[in-house]
N, C-alpha and C positions, 0 to 999 in steps of 0.2 A: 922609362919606368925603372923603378931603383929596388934590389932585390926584396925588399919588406911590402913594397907596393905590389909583388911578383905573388906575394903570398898571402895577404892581407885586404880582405876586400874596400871599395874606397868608403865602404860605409860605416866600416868596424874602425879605419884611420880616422876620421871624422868622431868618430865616439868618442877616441882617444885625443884627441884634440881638443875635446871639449873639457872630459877629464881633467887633462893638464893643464889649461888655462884657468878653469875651477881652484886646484892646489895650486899655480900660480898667484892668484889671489889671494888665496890663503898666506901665502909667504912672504908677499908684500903687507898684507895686513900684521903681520906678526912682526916683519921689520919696522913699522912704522911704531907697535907697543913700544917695540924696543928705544927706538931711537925717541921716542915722546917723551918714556916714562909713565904714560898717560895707561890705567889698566896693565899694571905690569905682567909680563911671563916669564918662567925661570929658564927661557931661554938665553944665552949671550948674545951679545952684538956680531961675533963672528959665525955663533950659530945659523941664526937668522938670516945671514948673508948667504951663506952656502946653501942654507934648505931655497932662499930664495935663489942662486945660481945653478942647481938642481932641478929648478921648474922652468927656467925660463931655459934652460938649454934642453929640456924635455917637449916644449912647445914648440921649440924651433926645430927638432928631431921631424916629429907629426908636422908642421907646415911643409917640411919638406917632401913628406911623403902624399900630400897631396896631388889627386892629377889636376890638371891645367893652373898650377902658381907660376906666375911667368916674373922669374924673380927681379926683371929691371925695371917693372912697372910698381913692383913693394917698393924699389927703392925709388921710383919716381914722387909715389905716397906719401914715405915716409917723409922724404924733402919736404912735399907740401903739408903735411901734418907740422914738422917742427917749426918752417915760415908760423904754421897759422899760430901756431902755440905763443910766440915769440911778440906776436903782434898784441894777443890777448895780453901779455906781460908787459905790454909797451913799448916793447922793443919795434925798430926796423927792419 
């Protein structure tokens, strides 16, 4: 258990988790105006990069903080997430 887990109950981590994946989307959506052109925002390309590297390192903070994430089974996941991805794309 990692000191914020020591202080923060696992139900308030989980709020916050959900939170930051919430504004994660947000930031992905606002990089993609950017990078489209499509609905402009007077944000920049490097803005939007960073509010989006702001979130996703805020998501990954909160999974951390989870109890029972058994981090070599994410990474077992995520392997088979980017196979399937790959196949959808036509790849091998």
């Amino acid at each position: 258990m990692t000191e914020i887990a020591e202080k923060v109950p696992q139900a308030e981590i989980l709020s916050q988790l959900a939170e930051e994946a919430c504004e994660l989307g947000h930031a992905a959506l606002k990089l993609r105006r950017v990078l489209t052109g499509e609905n402009p925002t007077p944000v920049t390309r490097d803005e939007a990069m960073a509010m989006l590297e702001e979130e996703l390192a805020d998501v990954d903070v909160c999974i951390c903080e989870v109890e029972g994430i058994r981090p070599a089974r994410m990474e077992r996941i995520k392997r088979e997430k980017r196979i399937r991805w790959l196949r959808r794309l036509g790849g091998d």
